[in-house]
C-alpha positions in Angstrom: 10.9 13.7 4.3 7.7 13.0 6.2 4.5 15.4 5.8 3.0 17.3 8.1 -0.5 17.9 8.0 -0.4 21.7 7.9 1.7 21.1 5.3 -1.1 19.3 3.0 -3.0 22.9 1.7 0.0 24.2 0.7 1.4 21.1 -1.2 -2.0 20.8 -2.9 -2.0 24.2 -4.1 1.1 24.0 -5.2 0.7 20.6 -7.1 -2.8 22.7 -8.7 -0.7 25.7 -9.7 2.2 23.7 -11.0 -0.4 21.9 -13.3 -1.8 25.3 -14.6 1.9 26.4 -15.8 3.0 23.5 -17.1 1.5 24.8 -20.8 0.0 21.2 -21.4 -2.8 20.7 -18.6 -5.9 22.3 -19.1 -8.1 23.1 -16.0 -11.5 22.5 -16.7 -13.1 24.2 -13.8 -10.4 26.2 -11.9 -7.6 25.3 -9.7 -10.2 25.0 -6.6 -11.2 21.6 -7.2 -7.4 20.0 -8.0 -6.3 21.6 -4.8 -9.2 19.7 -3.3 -8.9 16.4 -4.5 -5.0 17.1 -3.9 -5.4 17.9 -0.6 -8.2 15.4 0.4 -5.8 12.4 -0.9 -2.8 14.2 0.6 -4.6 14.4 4.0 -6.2 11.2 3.9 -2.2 9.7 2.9 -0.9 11.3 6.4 -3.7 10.1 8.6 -3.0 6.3 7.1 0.5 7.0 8.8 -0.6 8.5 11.6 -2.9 5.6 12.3 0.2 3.3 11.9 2.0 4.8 14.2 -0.6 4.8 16.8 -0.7 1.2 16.4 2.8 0.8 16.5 3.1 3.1 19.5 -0.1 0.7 21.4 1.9 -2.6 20.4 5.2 -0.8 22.1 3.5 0.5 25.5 1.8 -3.0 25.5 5.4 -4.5 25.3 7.2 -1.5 27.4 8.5 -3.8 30.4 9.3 -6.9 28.4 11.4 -4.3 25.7 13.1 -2.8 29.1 13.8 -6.4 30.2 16.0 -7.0 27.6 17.3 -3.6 26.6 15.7 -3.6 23.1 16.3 0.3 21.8 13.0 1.9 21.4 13.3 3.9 18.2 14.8 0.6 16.2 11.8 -1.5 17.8 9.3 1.5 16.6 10.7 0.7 12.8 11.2 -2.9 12.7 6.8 -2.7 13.7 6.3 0.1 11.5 7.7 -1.7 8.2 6.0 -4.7 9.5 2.6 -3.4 9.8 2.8 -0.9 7.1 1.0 -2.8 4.0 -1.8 -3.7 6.6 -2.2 0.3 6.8 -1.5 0.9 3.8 1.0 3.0 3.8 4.6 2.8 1.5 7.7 4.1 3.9 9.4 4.7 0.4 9.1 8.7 0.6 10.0 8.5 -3.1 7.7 5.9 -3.9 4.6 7.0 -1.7 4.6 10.4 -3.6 4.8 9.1 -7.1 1.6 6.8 -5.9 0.5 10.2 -4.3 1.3 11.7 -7.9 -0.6 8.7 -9.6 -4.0 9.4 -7.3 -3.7 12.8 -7.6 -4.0 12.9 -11.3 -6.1 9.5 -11.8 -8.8 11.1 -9.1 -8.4 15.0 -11.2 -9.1 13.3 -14.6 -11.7 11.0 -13.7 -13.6 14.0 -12.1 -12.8 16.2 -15.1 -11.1 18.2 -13.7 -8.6 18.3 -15.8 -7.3 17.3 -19.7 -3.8 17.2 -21.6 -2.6 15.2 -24.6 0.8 14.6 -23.3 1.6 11.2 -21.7 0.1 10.6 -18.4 3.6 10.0 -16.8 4.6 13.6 -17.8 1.7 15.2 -16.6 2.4 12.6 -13.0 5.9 14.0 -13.0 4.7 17.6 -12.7 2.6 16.6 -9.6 5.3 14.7 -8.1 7.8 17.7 -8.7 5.8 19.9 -7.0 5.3 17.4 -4.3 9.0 17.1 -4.3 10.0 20.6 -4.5 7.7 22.1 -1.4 9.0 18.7 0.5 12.9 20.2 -0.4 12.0 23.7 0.7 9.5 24.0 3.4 12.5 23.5 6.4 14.1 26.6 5.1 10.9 28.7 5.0 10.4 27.9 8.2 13.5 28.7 9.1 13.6 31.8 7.5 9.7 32.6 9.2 11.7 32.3 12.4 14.4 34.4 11.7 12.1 37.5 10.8 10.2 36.4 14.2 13.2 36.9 16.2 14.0 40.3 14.7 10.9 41.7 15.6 11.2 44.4 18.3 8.4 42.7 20.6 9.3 39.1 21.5 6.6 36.8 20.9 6.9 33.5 22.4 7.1 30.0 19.9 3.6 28.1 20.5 1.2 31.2 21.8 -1.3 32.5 19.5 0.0 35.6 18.3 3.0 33.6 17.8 1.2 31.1 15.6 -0.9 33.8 13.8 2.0 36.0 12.9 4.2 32.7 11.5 1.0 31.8 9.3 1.7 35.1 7.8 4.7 35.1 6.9 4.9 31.6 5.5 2.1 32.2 3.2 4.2 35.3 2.4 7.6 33.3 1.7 4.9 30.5 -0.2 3.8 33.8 -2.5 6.8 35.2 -3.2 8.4 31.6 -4.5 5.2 31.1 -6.5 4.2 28.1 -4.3 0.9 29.9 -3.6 -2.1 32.0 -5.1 
């Protein structure tokens, strides 16, 4: 499943306090800095798609009467220029193989910084990062959905999009995060 920006501070925190309890990373200077560099390389992994997709979206406008002309189907036309530019972008369409090299980065970048140390193998220590990766990816949908569902109980309406709306959902999620360990 694809991620969302807002999504990126949650996942890095995640992947930081994963690390903590995993019994065989030591932080070296706090959790602050992993979520960082986790969240910088998460962040910076999203915008490389975004990018692509703008492109792909300028190449398709650019073509829009032509594709019309001969009834080519917009969302198969999007993919077919999406896989072909992607390596230009740099980007890996492979969800499971973008967050293992999201995993890799993660803890390459964290170690070189000193961030962090463990004497285990390096794959174990990647695996725990791309669990967590993995595991807020699996989950977030129904958080949300369960974020809504308290929404819709509450006695005053609050409309989807407005501020209170948006400030009150921020809550709770960070609340739902908490309560299954996936935040501080």
């Amino acid at each position: 499943m694809k991620i969302r920006l807002p999504h990126a501070p949650y996942i890095a925190n995640k992947i930081a306090i994963d690390l903590l309890n995993c019994g065989f990373v030591t932080m070296l200077k706090g959790l602050e800095p992993v979520t960082k560099i986790a969240e910088d390389l998460i962040v910076a992994d999203i915008k490389s798609e975004m990018s692509l997709e703008e492109r792909v979206t300028e190449i398709l406008e650019q073509n829009e009467d032509e594709m019309e002309f001969q009834r080519i189907d917009r969302r198969s036309m999007f993919w077919l220029i999406k896989k072909k530019l992607a390596k230009e972008f740099d980007v890996i369409l492979s969800y499971e193989d973008r967050y293992n090299e999201l995993a890799h980065k993660i803890l390459e970048t964290s170690w070189k910084n000193n961030l962090i140390e463990y004497a285990v193998s390096e794959n174990r220590v990647k695996n725990i990062v791309y669990t967590s990766i993995e595991d807020y990816v699996s989950c977030f949908q129904a958080i949300e959905d369960d974020v809504a569902e308290k929404i819709s109980h509450y006695k005053r309406k609050l409309i989807p999009g407005s501020e209170e709306y948006d400030l009150i959902f921020e809550k709770l999620y960070e609340e739902e995060l908490r309560r299954k360990g996936m935040l501080s």
